[in-house]
C-alpha positions in Angstrom: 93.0 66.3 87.3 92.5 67.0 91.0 89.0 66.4 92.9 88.3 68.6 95.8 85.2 68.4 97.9 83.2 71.1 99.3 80.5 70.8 102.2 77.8 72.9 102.9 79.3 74.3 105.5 81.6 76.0 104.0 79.8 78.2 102.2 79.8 80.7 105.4 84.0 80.4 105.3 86.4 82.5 103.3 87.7 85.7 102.4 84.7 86.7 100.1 81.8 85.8 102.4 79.1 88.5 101.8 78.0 89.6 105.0 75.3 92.3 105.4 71.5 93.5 106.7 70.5 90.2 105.0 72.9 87.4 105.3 74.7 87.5 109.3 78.0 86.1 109.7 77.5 82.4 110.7 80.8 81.0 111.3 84.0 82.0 112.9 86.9 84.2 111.5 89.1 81.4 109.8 92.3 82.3 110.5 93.8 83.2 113.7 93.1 86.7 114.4 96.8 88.6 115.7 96.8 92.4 116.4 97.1 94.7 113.1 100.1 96.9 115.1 101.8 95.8 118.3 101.4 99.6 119.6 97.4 98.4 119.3 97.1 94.8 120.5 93.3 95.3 121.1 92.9 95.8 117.2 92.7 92.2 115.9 92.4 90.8 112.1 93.1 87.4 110.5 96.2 87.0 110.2 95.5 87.1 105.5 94.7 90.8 106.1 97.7 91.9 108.8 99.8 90.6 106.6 98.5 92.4 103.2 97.8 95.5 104.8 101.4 95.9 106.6 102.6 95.2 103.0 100.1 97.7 101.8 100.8 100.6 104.7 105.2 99.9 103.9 104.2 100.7 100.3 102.6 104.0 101.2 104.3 105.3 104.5 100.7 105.0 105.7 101.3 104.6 109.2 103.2 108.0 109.7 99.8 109.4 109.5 96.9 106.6 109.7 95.8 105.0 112.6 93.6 101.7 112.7 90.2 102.2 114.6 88.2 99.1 114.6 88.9 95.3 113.7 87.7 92.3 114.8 84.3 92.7 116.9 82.6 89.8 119.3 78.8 90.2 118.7 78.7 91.1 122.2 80.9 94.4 121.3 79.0 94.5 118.3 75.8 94.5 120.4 77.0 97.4 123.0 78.0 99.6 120.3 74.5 99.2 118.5 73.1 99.8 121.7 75.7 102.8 122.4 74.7 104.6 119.9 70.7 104.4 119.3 70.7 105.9 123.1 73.2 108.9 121.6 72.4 108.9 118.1 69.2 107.5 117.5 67.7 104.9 115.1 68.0 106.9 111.8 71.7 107.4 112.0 72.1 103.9 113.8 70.8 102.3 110.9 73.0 104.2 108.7 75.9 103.6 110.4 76.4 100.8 112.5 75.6 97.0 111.2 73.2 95.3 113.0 74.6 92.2 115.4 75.0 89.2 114.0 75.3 91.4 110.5 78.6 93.0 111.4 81.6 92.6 109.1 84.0 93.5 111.8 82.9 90.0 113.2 84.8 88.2 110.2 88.1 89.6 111.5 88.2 91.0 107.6 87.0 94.4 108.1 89.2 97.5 109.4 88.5 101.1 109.9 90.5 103.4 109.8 90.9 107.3 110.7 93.7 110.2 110.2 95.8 110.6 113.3 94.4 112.9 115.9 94.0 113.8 119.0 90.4 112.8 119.1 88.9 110.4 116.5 85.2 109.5 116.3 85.2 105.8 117.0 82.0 105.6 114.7 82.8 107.8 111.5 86.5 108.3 111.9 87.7 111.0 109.7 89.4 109.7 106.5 89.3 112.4 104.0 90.2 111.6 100.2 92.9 113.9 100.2 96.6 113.3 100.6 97.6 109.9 102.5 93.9 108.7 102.6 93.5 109.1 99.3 96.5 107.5 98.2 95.6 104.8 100.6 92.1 103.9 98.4 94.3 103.8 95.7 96.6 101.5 96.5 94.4 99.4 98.4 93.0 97.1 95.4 96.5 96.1 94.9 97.0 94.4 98.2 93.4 92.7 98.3 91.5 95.2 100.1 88.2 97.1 99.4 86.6 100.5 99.9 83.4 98.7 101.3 80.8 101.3 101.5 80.8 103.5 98.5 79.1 106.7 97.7 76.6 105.9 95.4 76.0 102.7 96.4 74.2 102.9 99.8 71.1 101.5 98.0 72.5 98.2 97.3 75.2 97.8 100.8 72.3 99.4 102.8 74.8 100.9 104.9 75.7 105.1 104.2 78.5 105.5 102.9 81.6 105.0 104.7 85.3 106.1 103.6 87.1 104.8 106.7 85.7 101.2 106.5 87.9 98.7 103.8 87.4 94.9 103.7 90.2 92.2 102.9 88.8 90.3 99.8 92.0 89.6 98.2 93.6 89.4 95.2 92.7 89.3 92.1 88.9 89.8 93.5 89.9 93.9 94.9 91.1 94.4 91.6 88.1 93.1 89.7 85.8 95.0 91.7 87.9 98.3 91.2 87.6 97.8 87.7 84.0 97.1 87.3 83.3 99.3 90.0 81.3 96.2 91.9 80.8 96.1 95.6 80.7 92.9 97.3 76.9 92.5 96.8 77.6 93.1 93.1 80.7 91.1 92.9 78.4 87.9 94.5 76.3 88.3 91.7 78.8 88.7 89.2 80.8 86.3 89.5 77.5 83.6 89.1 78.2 84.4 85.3 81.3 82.6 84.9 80.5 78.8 86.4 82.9 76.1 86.5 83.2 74.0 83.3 81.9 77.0 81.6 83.8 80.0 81.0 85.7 81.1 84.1 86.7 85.1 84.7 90.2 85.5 83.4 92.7 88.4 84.8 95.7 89.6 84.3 97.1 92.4 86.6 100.9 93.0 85.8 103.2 89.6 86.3 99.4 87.8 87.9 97.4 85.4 85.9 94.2 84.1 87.1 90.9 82.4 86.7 88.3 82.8 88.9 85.0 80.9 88.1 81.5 80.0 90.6 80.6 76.8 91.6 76.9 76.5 93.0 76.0 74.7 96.3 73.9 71.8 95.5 74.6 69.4 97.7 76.1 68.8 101.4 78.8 67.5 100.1 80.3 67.8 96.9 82.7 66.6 94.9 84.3 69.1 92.4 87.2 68.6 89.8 90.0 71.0 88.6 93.1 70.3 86.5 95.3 70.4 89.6 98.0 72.3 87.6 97.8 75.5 89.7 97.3 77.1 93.3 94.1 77.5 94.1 91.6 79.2 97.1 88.0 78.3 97.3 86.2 80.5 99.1 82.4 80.0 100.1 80.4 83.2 99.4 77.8 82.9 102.2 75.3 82.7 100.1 75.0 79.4 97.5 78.2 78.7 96.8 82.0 79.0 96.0 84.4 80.9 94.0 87.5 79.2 93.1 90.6 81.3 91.7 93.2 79.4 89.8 96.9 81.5 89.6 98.0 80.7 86.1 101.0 82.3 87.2 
C-alpha cells in the first residue's frame, strides 16, 4: 500500500478543475504553458494539452485546414475582451459568450478554440462547422483527452451558449467517459461523487486502457489517503470539494 497526502489547496489544481459562472479559477495553470504551434507563439497551453492535441491534429491532418484561435488568457486579457465586447456586442450576447474574469477557462491554459482556416475569423465565435475536418475533429477528440466543452443542449447547466469551436483538455480516460455518458464537466463533477474511494471506483476499459477512477472528498487541510501503490496514478483536485484519482490497470 502507498499513502499519498492531499492538502486543501489542491483542490483548485489539475486537469479536471471545473471552472465556470460559479467557481473562478483560483490557482495557476500547473504546467508550463509552451505555444500550441511554433507558427503561433502567442497561443499558449500547458504543455499535457500541446502534446495531446499535436498527437490528436497528426491523427487527423487537422492542421491542413484548422487553425488555433485562443489559449491561455491572463485575467487582464480576459478582462479587455469582456470589456471589448459588451461596448460592441452588448450584455445579452456578452453573457452568452464570453466567461466572466476570474471565470474564464482559457485562464487554466486547458482550454483552446479553434476556427476553420480563413481569411478572416471571428476571434469570439470562430467558425467550426460539423462538417468535414471539424467534424472529424469532435470525433476524434475524446480519444486524445479533449472535450467539446459547450454543448447544444446543455447551455442550462454550463451557462455559456453553445460553443462548437471551444474544447477543454480533461484527459484520458475522463473525455471518454463523458462522451459516453454524454456528461459535461459540470455533470462529470457530479458524477464521479458516486464512486468514492474504498467504495466502488468507476472502471473503464477503452481498447488496450484499463482504469479506475474513483472520488475522494476534501475534509481536511491535509489529508492522508491510501492506495495499493500497484499502478500509475493522477489525482486531480476538482475545484470544488475534492479529488479524483485514476488508477491505469494497464
Amino acid at each position: 500500500m502507498e499513502k499519498i497526502t492531499l492538502t486543501e489547496n489542491r483542490i483548485f489544481q489539475g486537469s479536471l478543475i471545473l471552472v465556470n459562472s460559479k467557481y473562478s479559477f483560483r490557482s495557476e495553470p500547473e504546467e508550463r504553458l509552451i505555444p500550441v504551434r511554433e507558427s503561433v507563439p502567442h497561443i499558449l497551453l500547458q504543455r499535457c494539452a500541446v502534446v495531446l492535441l499535436e498527437q490528436l491534429m497528426y491523427k487527423i491532418d487537422g492542421w491542413s485546414s484548422i487553425v488555433p484561435v485562443s489559449g491561455w488568457r491572463a485575467r487582464s486579457e480576459q478582462q479587455q475582451i469582456w470589456d471589448d465586447s459588451l461596448a460592441e456586442n452588448g450584455l445579452p450576447f456578452t453573457q452568452k459568450y464570453v466567461a466572466v474574469p476570474g471565470h474564464s477557462e482559457h485562464q487554466t491554459g486547458l482550454a483552446l478554440d479553434l476556427g476553420l482556416k480563413s481569411d478572416h475569423i471571428d476571434f469570439i465565435c470562430p467558425d467550426f462547422p460539423d462538417t468535414g475536418i471539424c467534424r472529424k475533429f469532435r470525433q476524434t477528440a475524446a480519444k486524445y483527452g479533449f472535450i467539446l466543452r459547450y454543448p447544444a443542449g446543455k447551455e442550462s447547466v454550463t451557462g455559456i451558449g453553445h460553443e462548437p469551436w471551444h474544447f477543454r483538455y480533461v484527459g484520458t480516460p475522463h473525455a471518454g467517459i463523458m462522451s459516453e455518458h454524454d456528461l459535461t464537466l459540470e455533470e462529470y463533477t457530479d458524477f464521479i461523487r458516486e464512486y468514492p474511494i474504498y467504495s466502488r471506483p468507476y472502471m473503464i476499459k477503452n481498447g488496450s486502457q484499463e482504469a479506475a477512477v474513483s472520488f475522494i472528498s476534501c475534509t481536511a487541510a491535509h489529508m492522508t489517503v491510501e492506495i495499493t501503490g500497484e499502478y500509475p496514478y493522477t489525482v486531480s483536485g476538482n475545484n470544488v470539494d475534492g479529488f479524483i484519482l485514476t488508477e491505469f490497470l494497464r
